[in-house]
KEKE-3310 file (N, C-alpha, C; in steps of 0.2 Angstrom, whole numbers, plus 5000, padded with zeros to 4 digits):
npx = (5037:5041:5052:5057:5052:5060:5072:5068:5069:5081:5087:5083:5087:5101:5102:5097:5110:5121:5117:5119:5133:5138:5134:5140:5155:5155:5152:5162:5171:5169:5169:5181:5187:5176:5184:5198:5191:5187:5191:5183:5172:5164:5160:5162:5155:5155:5147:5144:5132:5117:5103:5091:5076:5062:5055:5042:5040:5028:5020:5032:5034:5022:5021:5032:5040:5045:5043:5051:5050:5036:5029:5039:5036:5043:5049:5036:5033:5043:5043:5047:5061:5078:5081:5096:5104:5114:5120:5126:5131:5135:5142:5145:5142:5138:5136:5131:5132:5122:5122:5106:5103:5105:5111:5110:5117:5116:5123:5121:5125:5118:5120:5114:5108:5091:5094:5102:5105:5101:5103:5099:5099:5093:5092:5085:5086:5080:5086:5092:5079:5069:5065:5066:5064:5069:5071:5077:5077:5083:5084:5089:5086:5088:5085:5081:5076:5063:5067:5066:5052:5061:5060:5046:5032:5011:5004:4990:4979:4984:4986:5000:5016:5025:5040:5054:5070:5085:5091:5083:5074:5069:5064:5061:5060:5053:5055:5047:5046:5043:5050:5048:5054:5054:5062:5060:5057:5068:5079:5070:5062:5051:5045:5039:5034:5031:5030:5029:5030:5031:5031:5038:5039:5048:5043:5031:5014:5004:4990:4995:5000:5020:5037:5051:5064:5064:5053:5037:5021:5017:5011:5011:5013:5006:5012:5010:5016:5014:5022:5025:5036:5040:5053:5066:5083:5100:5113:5124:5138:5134:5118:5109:5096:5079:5064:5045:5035:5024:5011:5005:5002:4999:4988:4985:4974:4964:4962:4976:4977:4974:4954:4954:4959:4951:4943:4954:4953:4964:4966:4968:4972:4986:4991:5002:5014:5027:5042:5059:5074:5093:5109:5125:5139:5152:5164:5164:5152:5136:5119:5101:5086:5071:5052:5038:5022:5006:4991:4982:4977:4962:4956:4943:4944:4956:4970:4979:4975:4978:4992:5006:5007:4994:4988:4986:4973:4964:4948:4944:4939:4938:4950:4963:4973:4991:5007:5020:5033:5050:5064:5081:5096:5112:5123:5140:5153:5165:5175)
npy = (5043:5030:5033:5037:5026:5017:5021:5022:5011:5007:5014:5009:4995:4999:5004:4994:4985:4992:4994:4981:4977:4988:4982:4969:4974:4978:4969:4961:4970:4979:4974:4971:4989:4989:4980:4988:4998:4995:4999:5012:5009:5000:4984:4974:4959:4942:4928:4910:4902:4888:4881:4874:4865:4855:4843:4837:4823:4820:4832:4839:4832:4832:4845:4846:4853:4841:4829:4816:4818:4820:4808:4799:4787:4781:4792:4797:4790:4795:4802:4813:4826:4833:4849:4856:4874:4884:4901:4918:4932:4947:4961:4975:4984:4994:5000:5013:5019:5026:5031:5021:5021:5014:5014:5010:5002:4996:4988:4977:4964:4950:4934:4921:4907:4910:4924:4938:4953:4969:4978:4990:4993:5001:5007:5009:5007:5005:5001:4981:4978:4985:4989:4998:4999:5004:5001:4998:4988:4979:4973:4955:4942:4924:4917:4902:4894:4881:4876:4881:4894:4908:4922:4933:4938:4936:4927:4926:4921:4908:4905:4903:4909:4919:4918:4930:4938:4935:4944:4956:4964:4971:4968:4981:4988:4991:4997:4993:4991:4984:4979:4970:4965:4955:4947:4930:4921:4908:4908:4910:4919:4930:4935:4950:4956:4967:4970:4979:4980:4987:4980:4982:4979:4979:4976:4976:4980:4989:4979:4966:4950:4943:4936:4936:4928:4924:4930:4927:4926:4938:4953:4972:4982:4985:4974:4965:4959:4951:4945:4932:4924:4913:4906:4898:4899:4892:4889:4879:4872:4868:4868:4881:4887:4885:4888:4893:4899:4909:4917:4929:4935:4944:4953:4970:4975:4967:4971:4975:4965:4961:4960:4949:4938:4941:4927:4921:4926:4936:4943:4935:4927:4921:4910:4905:4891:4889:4877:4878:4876:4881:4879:4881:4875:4878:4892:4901:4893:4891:4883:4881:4873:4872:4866:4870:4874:4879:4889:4888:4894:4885:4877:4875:4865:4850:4848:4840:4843:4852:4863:4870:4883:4888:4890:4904:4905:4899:4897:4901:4893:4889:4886:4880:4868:4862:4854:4861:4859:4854:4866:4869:4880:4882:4889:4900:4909:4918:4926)
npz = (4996:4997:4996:5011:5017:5014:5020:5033:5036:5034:5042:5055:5054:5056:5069:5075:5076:5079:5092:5096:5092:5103:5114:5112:5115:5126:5133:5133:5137:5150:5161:5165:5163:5176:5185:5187:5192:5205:5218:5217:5222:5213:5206:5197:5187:5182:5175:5170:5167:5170:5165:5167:5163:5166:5153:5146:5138:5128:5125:5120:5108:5101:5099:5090:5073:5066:5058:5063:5076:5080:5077:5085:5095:5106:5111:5116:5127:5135:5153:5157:5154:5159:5149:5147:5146:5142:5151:5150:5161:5162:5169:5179:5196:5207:5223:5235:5250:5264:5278:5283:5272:5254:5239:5224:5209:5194:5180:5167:5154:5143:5135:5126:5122:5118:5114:5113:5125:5138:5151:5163:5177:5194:5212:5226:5246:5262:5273:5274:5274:5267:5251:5234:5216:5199:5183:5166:5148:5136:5122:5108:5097:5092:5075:5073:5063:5054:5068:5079:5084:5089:5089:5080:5074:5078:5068:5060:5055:5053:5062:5069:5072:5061:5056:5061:5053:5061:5073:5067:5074:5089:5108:5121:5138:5152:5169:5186:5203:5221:5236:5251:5267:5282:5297:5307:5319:5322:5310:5298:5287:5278:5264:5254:5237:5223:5205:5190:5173:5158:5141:5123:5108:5092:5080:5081:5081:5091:5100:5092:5094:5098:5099:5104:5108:5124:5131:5126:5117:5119:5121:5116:5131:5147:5163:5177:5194:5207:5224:5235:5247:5259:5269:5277:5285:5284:5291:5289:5276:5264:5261:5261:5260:5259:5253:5252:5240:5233:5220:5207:5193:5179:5166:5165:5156:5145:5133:5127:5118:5103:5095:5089:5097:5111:5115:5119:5133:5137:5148:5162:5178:5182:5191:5204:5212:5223:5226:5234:5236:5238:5236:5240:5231:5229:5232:5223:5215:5215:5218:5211:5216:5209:5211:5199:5201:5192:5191:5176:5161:5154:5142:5126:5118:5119:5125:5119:5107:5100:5093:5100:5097:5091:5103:5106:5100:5103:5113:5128:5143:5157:5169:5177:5187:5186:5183:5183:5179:5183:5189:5186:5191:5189:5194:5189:5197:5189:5191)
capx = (5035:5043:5060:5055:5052:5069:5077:5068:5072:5089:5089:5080:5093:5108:5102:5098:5117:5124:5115:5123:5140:5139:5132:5146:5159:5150:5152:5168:5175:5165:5171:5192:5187:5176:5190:5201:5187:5186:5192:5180:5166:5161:5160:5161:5153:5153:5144:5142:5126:5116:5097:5091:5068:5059:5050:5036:5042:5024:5021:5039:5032:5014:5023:5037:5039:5047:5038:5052:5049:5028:5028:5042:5033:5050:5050:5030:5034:5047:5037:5049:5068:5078:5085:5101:5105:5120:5121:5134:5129:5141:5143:5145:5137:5140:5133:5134:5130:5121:5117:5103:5098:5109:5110:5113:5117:5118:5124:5124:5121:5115:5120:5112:5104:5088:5097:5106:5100:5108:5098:5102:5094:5094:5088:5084:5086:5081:5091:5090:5069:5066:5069:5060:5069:5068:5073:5076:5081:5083:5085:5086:5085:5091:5081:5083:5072:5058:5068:5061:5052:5062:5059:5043:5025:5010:4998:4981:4975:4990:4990:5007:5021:5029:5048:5058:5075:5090:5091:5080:5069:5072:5060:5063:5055:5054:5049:5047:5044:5045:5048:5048:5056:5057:5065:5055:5061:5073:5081:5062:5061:5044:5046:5034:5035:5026:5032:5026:5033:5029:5037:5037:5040:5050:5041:5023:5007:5000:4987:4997:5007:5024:5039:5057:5070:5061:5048:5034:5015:5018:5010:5015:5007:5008:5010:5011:5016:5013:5024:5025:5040:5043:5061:5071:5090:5105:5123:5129:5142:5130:5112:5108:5090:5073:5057:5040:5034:5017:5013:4998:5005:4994:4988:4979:4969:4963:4962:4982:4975:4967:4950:4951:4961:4948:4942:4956:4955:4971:4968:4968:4978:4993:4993:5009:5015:5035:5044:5065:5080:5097:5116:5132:5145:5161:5165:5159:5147:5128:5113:5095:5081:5065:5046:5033:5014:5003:4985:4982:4971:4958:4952:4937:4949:4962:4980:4982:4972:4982:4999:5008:5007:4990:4987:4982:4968:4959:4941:4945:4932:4940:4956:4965:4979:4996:5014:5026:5043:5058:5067:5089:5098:5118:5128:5146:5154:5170:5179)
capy = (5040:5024:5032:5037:5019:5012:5025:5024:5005:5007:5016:5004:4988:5001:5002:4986:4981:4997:4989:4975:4980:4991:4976:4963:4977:4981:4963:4960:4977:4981:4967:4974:4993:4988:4978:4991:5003:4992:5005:5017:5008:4998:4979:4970:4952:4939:4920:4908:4898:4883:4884:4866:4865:4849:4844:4832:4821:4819:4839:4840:4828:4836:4851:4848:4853:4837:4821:4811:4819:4820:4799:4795:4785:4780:4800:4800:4787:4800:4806:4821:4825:4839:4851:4861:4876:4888:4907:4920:4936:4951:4966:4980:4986:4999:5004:5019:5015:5034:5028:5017:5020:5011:5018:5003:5004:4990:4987:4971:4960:4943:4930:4915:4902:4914:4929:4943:4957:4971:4978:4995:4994:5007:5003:5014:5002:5007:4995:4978:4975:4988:4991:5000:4998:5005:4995:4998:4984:4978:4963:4953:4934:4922:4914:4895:4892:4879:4872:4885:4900:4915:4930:4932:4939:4930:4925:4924:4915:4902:4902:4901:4914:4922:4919:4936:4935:4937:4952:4959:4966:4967:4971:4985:4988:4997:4991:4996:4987:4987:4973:4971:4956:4954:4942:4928:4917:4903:4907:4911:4925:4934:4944:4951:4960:4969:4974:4982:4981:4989:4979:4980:4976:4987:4974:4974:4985:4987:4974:4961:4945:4942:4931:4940:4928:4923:4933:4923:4924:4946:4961:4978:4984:4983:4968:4967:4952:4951:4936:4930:4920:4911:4903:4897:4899:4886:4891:4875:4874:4868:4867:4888:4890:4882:4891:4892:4905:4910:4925:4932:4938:4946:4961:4975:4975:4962:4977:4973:4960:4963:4957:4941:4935:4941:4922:4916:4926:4941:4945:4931:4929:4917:4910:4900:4889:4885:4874:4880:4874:4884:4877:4885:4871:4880:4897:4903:4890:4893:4878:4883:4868:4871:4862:4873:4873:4885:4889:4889:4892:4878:4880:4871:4857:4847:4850:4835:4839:4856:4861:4878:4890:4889:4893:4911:4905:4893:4898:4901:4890:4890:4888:4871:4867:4859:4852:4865:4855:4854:4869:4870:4883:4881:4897:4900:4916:4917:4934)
capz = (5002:4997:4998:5017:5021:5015:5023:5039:5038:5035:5051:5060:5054:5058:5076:5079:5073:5084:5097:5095:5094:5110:5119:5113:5116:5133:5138:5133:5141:5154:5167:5166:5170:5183:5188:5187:5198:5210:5225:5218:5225:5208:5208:5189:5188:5175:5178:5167:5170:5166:5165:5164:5165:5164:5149:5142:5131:5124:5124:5116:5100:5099:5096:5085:5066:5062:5058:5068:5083:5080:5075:5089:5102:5112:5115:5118:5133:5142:5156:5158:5155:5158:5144:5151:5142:5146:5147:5150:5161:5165:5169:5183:5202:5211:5228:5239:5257:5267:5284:5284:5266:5251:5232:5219:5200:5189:5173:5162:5147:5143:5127:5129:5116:5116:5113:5118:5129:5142:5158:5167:5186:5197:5216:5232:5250:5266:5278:5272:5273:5261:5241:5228:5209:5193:5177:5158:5147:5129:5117:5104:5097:5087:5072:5071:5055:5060:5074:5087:5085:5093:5084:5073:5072:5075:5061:5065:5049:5050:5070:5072:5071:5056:5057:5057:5054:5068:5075:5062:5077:5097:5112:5126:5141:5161:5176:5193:5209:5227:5242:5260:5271:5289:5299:5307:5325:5321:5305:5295:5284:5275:5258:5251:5233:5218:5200:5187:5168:5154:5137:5117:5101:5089:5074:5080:5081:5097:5099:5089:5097:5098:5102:5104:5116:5131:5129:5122:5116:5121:5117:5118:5136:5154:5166:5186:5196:5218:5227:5243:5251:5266:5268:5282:5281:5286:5292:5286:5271:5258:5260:5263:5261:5258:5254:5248:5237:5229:5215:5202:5188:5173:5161:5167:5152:5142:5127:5125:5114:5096:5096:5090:5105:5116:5116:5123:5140:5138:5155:5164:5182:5180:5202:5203:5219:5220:5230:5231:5240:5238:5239:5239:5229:5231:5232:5215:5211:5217:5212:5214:5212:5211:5209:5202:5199:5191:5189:5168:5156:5153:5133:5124:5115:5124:5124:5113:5100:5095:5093:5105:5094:5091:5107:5107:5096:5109:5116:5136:5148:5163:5176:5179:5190:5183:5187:5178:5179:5189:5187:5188:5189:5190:5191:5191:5198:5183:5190)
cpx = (5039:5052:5061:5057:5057:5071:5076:5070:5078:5092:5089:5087:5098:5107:5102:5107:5122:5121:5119:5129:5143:5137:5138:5153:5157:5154:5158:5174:5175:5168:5177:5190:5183:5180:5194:5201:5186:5185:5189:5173:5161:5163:5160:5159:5153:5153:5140:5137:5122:5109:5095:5080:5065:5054:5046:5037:5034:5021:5025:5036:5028:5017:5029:5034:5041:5044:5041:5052:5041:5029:5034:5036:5036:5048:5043:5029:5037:5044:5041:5057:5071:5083:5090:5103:5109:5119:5126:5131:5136:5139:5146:5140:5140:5135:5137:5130:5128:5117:5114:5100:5106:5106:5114:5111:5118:5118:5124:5121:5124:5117:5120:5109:5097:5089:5104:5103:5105:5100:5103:5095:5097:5089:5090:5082:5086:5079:5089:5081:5065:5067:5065:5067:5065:5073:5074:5081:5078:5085:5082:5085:5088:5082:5084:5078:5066:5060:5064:5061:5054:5061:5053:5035:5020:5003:4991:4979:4979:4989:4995:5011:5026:5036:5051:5066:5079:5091:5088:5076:5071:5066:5063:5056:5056:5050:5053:5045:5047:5047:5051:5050:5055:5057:5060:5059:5064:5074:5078:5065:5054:5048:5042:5036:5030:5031:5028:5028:5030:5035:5034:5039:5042:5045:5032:5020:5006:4995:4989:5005:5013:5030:5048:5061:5064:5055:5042:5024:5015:5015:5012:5008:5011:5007:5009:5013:5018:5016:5026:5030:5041:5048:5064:5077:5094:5112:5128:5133:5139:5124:5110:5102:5086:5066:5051:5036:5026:5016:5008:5002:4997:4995:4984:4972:4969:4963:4969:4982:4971:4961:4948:4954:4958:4944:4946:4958:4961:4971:4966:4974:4979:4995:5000:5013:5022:5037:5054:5069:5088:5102:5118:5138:5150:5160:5163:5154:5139:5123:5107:5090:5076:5058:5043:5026:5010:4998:4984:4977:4969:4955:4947:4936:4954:4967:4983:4979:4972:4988:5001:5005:5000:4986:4983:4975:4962:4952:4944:4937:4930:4947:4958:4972:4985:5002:5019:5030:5046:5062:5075:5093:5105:5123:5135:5151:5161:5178:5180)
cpy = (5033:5025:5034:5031:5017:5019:5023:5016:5003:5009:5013:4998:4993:4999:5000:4984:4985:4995:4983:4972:4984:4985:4974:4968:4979:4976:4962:4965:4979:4979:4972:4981:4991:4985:4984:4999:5001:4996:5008:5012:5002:4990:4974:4961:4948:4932:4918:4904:4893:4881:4876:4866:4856:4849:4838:4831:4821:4827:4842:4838:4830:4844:4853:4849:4847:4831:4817:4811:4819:4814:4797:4794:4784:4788:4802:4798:4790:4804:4814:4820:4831:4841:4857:4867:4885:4896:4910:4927:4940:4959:4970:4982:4990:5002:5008:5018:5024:5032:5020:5015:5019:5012:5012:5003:4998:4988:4982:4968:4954:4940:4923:4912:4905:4921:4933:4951:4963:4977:4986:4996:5000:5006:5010:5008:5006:5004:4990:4975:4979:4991:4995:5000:5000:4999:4997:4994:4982:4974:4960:4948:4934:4918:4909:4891:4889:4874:4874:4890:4904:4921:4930:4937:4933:4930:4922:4920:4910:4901:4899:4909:4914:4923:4927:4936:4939:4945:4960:4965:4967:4972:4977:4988:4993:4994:4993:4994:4989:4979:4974:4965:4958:4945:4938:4925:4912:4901:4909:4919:4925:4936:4944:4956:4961:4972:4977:4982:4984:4986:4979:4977:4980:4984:4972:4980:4984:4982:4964:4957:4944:4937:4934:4933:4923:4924:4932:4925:4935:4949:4967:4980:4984:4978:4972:4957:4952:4944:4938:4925:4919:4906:4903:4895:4892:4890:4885:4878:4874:4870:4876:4889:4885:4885:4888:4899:4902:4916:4923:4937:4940:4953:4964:4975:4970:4966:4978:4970:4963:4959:4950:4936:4935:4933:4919:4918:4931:4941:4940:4928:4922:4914:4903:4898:4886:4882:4875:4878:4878:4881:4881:4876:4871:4886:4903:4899:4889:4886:4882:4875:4871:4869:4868:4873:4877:4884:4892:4890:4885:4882:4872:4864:4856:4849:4845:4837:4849:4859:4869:4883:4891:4889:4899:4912:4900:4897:4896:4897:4890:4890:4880:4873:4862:4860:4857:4861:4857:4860:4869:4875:4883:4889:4899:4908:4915:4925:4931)
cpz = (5002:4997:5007:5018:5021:5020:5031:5041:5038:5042:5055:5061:5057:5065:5080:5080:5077:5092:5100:5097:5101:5113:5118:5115:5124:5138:5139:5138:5147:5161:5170:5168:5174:5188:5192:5193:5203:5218:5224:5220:5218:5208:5203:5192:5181:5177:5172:5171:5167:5169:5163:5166:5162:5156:5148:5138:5125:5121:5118:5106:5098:5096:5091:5079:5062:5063:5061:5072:5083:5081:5081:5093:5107:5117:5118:5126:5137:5145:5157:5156:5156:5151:5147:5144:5145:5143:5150:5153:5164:5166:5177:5188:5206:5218:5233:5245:5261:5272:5283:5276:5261:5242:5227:5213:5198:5181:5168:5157:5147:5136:5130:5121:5114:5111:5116:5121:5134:5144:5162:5174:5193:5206:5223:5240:5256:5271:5273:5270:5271:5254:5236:5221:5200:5186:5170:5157:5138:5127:5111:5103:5092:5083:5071:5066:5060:5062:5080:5084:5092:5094:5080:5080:5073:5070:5063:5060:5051:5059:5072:5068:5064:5058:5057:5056:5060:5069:5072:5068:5086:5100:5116:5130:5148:5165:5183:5198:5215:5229:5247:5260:5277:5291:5305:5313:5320:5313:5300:5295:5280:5269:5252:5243:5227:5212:5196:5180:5162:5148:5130:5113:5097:5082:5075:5082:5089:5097:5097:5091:5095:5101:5100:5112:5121:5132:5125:5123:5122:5117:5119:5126:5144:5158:5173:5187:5204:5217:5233:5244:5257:5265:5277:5279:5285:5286:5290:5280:5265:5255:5262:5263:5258:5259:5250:5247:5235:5227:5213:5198:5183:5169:5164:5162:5145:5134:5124:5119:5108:5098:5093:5093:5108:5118:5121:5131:5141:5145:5161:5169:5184:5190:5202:5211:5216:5226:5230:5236:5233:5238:5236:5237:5232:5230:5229:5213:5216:5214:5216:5210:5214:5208:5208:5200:5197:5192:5182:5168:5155:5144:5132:5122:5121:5122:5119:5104:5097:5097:5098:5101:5094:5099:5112:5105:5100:5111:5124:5139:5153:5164:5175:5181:5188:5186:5181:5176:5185:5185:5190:5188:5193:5189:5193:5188:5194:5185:5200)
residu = (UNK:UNK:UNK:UNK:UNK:UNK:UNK:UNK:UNK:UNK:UNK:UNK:UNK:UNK:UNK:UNK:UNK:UNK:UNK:UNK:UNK:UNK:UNK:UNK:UNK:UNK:UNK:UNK:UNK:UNK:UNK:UNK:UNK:UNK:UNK:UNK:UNK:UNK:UNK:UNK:UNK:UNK:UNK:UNK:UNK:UNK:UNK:UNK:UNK:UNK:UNK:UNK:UNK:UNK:UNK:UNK:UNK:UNK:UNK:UNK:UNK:UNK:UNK:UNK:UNK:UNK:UNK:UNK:UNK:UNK:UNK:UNK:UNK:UNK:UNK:UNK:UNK:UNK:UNK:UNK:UNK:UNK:UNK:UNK:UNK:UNK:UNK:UNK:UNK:UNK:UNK:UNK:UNK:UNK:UNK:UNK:UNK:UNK:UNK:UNK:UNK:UNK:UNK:UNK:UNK:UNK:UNK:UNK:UNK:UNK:UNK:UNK:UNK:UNK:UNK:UNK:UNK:UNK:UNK:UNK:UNK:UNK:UNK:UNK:UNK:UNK:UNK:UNK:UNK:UNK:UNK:UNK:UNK:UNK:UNK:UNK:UNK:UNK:UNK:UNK:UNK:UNK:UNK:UNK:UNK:UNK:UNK:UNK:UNK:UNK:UNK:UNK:UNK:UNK:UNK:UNK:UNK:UNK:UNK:UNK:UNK:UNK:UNK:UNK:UNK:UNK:UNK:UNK:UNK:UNK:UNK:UNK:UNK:UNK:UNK:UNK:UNK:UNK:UNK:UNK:UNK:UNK:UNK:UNK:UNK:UNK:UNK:UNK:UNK:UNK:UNK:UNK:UNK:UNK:UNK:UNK:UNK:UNK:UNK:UNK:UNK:UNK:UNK:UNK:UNK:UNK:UNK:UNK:UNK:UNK:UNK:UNK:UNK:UNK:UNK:UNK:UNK:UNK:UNK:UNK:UNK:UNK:UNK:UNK:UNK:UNK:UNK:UNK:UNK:UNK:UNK:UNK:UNK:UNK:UNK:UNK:UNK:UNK:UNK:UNK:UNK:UNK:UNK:UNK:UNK:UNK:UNK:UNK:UNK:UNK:UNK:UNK:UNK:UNK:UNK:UNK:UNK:UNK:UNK:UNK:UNK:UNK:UNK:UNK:UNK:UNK:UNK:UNK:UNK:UNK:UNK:UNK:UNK:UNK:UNK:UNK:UNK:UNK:UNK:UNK:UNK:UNK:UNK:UNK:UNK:UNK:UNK:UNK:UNK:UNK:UNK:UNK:UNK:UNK:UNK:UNK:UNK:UNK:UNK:UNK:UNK:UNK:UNK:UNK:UNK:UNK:UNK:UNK:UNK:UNK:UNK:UNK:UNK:UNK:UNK:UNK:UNK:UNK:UNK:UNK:UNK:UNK:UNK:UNK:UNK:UNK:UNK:UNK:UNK:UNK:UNK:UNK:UNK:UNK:UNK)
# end
């Protein structure tokens, strides 16, 4: 049995690392033929971009590992600031245009300061105000010791995550959504939308949390997430749009969760209010700002008086209303 195991671990690390390979060969490659296909109807992309979120300098210190950022108080008086953080996506798109109804494929992969990752989307559109899409996509992380957990298991005795090392592990997932728009008097659009995703963990049990990339305080299971946008557009050069959204995100079933989570509420729906404005720079370069606001968990303790991670491990009591951040997103068309 115990020669099984290595074995079947050996296979594991291979395919992570084949993984790996195929992605960074993907990315690097992938661009020039579609270049190349161009006149066959396929459309290569690659944009660099730059990811910037507000944070709480007091938040920030309460939850570092190092005692110069815990004991700063300079850093505890910053009431916010942002942190910028660049990533690189590329790949391939392809649509086929039949009447009123349009067939769209898409190819690509992601390396950023999280990770790296790669997305095959598959879309059915009939006319522009209506979409249905399938999704399968994969990934892994980076481990930065105890700078930040990115990768790891979480510890229910220790309430905090079990570091695993880089690439040792990677999530993958599927997801399927719909959405509708129509067009509104002067300029004013509607769009209404629904997902669905299912995502894992190749290094956890069912029931037992995780943290891969982006992908934070996860179980293996199914989500969903309904939104609502209204936006009016702009034919000017710079300012293109300005909307307001709202969404409900959550778990179907609070049983995703082993049972000593059930205290802190698994199934508990996530109501999120955003505020967005759009520009066009120059040609290739896109900014997106936007404010947002959620509806959180409320637990039994304050927020000062434990650290993120421990988190999972809170006594649920109620709902409370909060200012998320400022969100930036800078993106630059490179092809």
């Amino acid at each position: 049995m115990v020669g099984v195991a290595k074995l079947q671990e050996m296979i594991r690390k291979i395919s992570i690392r084949a993984f790996l390979l195929l992605a960074m060969l993907f990315f690097f490659d992938n661009s020039l033929k579609c270049q190349a296909a161009r006149k066959e109807g396929f459309e290569p992309f690659l944009n660099l971009g730059f990811f910037a979120m507000s944070v709480n300098g007091e938040q920030l210190a309460q939850n570092s590992d190092y005692d110069w950022y815990s004991s700063n108080q300079v850093l505890r008086q910053i009431p916010l600031f942002i942190v910028p953080v660049p990533f690189l996506t590329g790949g391939c798109k392809h649509t086929l245009s039949k009447g009123i109804v349009s067939f769209r494929n898409s190819a690509d992969m992601s390396l950023s300061f999280a990770g790296i990752g790669a997305s095959y989307t598959s879309s059915v559109s009939i006319t522009p105000l209506f979409s249905v899409f399938a999704k399968a996509s994969i990934g892994t992380a980076w481990n930065y010791g105890t700078w930040v957990d990115l990768i790891g298991i979480y510890n229910p005795a220790e309430s905090e995550y079990d570091p695993l090392t880089s690439f040792s592990e990677f999530f993958y997932g599927m997801a399927f959504g719909a959405r509708a728009m129509a067009p509104l008097p002067k300029h004013n659009i509607i769009q209404l939308s629904f997902n669905t995703d299912y995502i894992a963990f190749s290094g956890a049990d069912d029931g037992e949390p995780w943290v891969c990339g982006t992908e934070r305080d996860c179980v293996n299971g199914w989500r969903y997430e309904a939104s609502a946008m209204l936006a009016h557009t702009f034919d000017g050069p710079k300012l293109k749009m300005v909307g307001l959204s709202s969404s409900i995100s959550g778990r179907y079933s609070a049983d995703d969760f082993d049972k000593v989570y059930q205290p802190y509420n698994p199934a508990f729906k996530t109501y999120s209010l955003s505020a967005m404005s759009q520009f066009t720079l120059t040609e290739k370069q896109s900014l997106l700002l936007m404010l947002n606001a959620s509806r959180k968990r409320k637990f039994e303790r304050d927020t000062d008086e434990y650290e993120a991670e421990e988190t999972l491990m809170q006594k649920y009591v109620g709902a409370k209303w909060g200012f998320d951040g400022i969100m930036i997103m800078w993106n630059i068309n490179l092809l």
